[in-house]
Every structure is written in C-alpha cells, then in structure tokens.
N, C-alpha and C positions, 0 to 999 in steps of 0.2 A: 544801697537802696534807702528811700526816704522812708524811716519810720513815723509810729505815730502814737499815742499812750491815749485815741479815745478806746470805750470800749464798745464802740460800734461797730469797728473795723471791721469790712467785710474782705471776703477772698469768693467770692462765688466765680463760676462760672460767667457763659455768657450772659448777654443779657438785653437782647435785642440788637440795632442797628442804629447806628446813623444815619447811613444812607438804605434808598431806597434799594431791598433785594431784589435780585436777578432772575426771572423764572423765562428761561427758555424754552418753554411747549411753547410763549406765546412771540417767538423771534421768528422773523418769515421765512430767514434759512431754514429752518427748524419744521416751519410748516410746510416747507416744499418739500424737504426729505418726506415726512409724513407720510403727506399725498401721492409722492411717487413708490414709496413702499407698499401702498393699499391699490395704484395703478387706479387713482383720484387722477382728475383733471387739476393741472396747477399751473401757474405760471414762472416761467425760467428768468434768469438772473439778467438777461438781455430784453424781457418784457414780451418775451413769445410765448401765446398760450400752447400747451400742451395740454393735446388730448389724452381721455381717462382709456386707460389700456382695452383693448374690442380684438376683434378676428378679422382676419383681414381678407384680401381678394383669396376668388375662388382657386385651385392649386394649377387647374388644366392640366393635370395628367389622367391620361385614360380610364384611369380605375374611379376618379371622379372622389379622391378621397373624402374633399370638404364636403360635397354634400352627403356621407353616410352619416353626418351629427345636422340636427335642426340646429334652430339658431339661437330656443332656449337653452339646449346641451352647449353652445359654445359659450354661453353668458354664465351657465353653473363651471365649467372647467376653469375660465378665466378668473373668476371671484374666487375661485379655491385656491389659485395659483399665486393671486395677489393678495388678500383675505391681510394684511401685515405680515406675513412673511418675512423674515431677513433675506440677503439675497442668496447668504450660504445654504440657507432651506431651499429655496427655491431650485439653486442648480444641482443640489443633492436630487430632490426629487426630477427635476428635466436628464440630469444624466442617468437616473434608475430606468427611463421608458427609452433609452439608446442602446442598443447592441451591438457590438463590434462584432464582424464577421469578416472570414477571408475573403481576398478577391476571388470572384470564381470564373471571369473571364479580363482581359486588359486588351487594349484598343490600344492601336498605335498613336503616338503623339504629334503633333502638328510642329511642334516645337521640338528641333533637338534636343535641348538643353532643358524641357520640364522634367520635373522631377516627379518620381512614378510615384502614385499612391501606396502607401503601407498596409492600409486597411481599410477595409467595408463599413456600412453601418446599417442597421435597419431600428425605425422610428414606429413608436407606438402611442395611441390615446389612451390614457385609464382613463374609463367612462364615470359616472354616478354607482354605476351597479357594482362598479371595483374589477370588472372586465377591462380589456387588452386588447386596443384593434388598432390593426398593422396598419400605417399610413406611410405615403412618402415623405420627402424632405420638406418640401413648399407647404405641403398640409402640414406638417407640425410646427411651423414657422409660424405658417396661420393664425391656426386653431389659440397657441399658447401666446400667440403676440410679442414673439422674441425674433432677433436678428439674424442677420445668416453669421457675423460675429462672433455671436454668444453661443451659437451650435459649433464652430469653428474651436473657440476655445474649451467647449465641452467634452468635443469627442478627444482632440489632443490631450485631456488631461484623461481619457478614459483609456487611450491607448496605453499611456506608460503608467497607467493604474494608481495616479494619485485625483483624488478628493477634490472638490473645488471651493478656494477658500477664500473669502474676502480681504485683501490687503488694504483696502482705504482707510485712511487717518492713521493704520499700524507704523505710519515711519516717524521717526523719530528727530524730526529737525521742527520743534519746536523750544527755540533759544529761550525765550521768554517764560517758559512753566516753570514752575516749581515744586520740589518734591516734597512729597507730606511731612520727608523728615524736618524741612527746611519750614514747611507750614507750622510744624508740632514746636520747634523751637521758639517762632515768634510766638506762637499761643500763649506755651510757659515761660515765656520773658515776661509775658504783658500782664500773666495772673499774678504774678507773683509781687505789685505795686498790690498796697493796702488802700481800700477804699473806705469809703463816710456815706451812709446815706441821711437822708433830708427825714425828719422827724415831722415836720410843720406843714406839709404838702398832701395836697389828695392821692397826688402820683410820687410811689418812691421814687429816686434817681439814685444813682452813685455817682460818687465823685470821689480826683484823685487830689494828692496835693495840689494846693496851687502854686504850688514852684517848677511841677513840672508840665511839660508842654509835649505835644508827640514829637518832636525834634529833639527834644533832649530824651525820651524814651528809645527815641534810635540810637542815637549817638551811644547810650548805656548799653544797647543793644550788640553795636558793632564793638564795642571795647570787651565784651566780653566773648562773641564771636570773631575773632577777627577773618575767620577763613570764609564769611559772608560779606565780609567789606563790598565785592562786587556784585556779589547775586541778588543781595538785597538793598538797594537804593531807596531813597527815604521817601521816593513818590510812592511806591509799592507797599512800604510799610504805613504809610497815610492814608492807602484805601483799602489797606487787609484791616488797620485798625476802623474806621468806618464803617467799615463794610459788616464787621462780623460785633461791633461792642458799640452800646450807647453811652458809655462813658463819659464825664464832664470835668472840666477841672475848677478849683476853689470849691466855695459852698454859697449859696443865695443868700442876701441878706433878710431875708424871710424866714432862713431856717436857723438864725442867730436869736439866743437864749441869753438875757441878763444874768440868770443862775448859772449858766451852764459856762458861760465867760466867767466869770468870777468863780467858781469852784477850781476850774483849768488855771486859771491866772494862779489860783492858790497852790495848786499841784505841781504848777513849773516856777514856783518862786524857790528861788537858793534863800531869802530871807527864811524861810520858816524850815523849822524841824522835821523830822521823819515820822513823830508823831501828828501830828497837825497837820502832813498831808496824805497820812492813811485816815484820816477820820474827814480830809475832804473827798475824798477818790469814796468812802464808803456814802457819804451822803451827796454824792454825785451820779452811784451807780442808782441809788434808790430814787432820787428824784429821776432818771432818765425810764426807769421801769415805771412810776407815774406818769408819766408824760406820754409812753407807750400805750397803756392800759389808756388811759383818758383819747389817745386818737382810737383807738381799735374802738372802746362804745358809742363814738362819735360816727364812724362809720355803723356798728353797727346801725345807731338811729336811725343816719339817714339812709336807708337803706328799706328798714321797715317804714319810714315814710315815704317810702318809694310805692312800697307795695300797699298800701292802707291808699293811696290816691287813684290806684287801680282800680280799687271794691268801688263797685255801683252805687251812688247815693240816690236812699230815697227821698223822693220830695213832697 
C-alpha cells in the first residue's frame, strides 16, 4: 500500500457517492408489484391496464350465495384481503375459511380414465362481525376476487396438510450477485488506502494519492485475492467504488500551501538531520492546527452572518 507521513490522513468510513443512488420504491417494476399487492389498478409490463381487485358476477347457485353480502360488505372483505398483504398472508388466511370434508356421495364419470376426487371442500366468508357464512365455490371466488387456480392450488396444499408458501425470486440462479462476504472484502480493500482532505475549501473532500487510479486499486485488489480474479471484474469494482465513496484522487491546487510545501520538502529531505526534521514536522503540526482553527471561525462567521441577514431591519 501507498503510504503517507501527512498528518491528516484520514481512514473514515463512507462518505457519500459518486454516482447518483439507487432508490427503488420509485422503479415502475417496483410500483406495479405495489399496486398489485394492495389490488390497486396498475399497468402490466406489456401496457395492459389492469383492474384494481372488485367482486365479481353473481354465483347462480340456488342458495343465491353473493347476494347474502351487500356490496359495501364486499368492498370491506376485499380491502381487508388486499389492505398490503404478502401473498403468504393472504393464502394463510383464504386456506383458514376452506374445509376439507369426505365425499359423501360420487357420480359416475363420463370419462373412463378421470381420476376420482380424494376430497370434498366447503367455502366460507368471515364477515366484519368475525362470523362464518357458508357459501359455495363461485361465491367465494367472487366475493374474494381469486381464481379457480388459486382455490385449486389451495385446497391441494390443504389436503396433504402443508402451508402455502411463496417461492418467487427464492431460486437461486442469479450469476451476477454477490455475496456480502465478497462485498465486505472490496469495502475493506478500499478502507484501508490512506486519505488527505482539502484544508482551503468550504466543502471537505478526500482524496487518495495521486499515483493511484481505480484500476490499479483493482489490480492491488486481485493480487491479494486471487480466488476473485473472476467474480470480480474491474467494471463491477468501478461502480461498487462509485457507487458507495466520493473519493478523489491527487489534491486541488487550491488546497496547496507554500508553508506546508516547504515544511514537507524539509521532512522528506535526506539533506537534513533528524534533528531539523522533528522540529519541522513539530512546526508543521502547529501551523496546520492554525490553519484549522482559522477555517472553523471563518465558517463560524459566515454563518452568524447568515443569520444576522435574516433579523428584520428597521427602517
């Protein structure tokens, strides 16, 4: 690693960005999941609007299920159903109002070859009131605005008595991620470069030597890991560094000091003794602790001049 004998050198942490951060609540995948999770009207990836989740036609079974609820009871059950919900809540609670029962009678099949039913079901509304009314299959398709599908995959998982669990995005064929361990090591590659900040400026900055470049902090990188050679490619390390540090390299010539060059010159000269450059490194450390003091009253000033332009003048 490149050392350095000022004594400003910083090790902090982060420290902003380069590039502009990522916030995804405002990415439109991101908004359509949302929307469809709250059973909001949104529009699909193909540009078809979809409607926000309702009740749907009436069941036509004799008992007349859909209409034992009005239509504000079906606009409170649906909002409770969709309200954010994940969707493992949801089929938790849609498999809690299903009951499996045996068959109690069976009808011949039209088809030799169908395969007989295992099991019965009967379909229930919890109301507002936290009451239990029996409805049939169309009515609760209805009412809750779910599939013949999703009742299909409901009761089978309630047959062989497992839970119903969301697998999406759980598979694992994402090549391109990397693991936090692999994150954790670029971090502490990158902290561990001594930084300079700018004395002369209203805004600190840091900065790294100017001998190095993010290209050669990879390459330092990969010599010391070599079992990342392939995971981590130096486009990926150019926008993990971007992305996460506002780092700069050299120093502005703004922030170049005639005292502070000439004190350094004196403490990296082999011309002079070991005496003579402890006593420039001491009147080096003291003029930089002036130079401090003198920006920090300077802000404070303008600052209270900030505030003094604020107060009301009389006229």
């Amino acid at each position: 690693m490149i050392s350095s004998n000022e004594s400003d050198d910083s090790a902090e942490g982060l420290h902003g960005s380069r590039k502009r951060k990522r916030n995804p609540k405002v990415w439109k995948d991101n908004k359509r999941k949302t929307a469809a999770l709250k059973g909001e009207a949104y529009v699909s990836t193909s540009g078809k609007r979809v409607a926000p989740k309702s009740s749907g036609s009436p069941c036509g079974c004799k008992e007349k299920c859909t209409e034992k609820f009005p239509d504000e009871e079906k606009t409170i059950l649906i909002s409770k159903l969709y309200d954010g919900r994940p969707k493992n809540e949801r089929d938790i609670f849609l498999q809690g109002l299903i009951e499996v029962t045996t068959i109690s009678r069976r009808r011949g099949r039209v088809q030799a070859n169908a395969k007989p039913k295992s099991a019965s079901f009967k379909y229930s509304i919890l109301e507002s009131s936290r009451n239990r009314v029996a409805v049939c299959k169309r009515a609760f398709m209805s009412i809750y605005g779910v599939s013949h599908k999703q009742i299909q995959r409901l009761t089978t998982l309630l047959v062989t008595g497992a839970s119903p669990r969301d697998l999406r995005g759980l598979h694992n064929n994402r090549p391109r991620s990397k693991s936090d361990e692999v994150l954790m090591r670029i971090r502490e590659h990158i902290e561990r470069f001594p930084r300079k900040s700018t004395h002369y400026s209203s805004r600190v900055h840091q900065y790294l030597d100017a001998r190095l470049n993010v290209k050669t902090i990879h390459s330092l990188f990969i010599k010391e890991n070599p079992d990342l050679q392939h995971d981590v490619k130096y486009e990926f390390y150019l926008k993990y560094f971007k992305e996460n540090y506002a780092l700069k390299f050299g120093r502005p010539q703004v922030d170049v000091c005639s005292k502070c060059e000439r004190l350094g010159a004196k403490i990296k000269s082999k011309d002079l003794n070991d005496n003579a450059k402890r006593v420039a490194t001491a009147e080096l450390i003291v003029h930089k602790r002036r130079a401090k003091n003198f920006i920090i009253n300077c802000r404070i000033s303008k600052n209270s001049v900030k505030i003094d332009l604020k107060l009301p003048v009389l006229l």
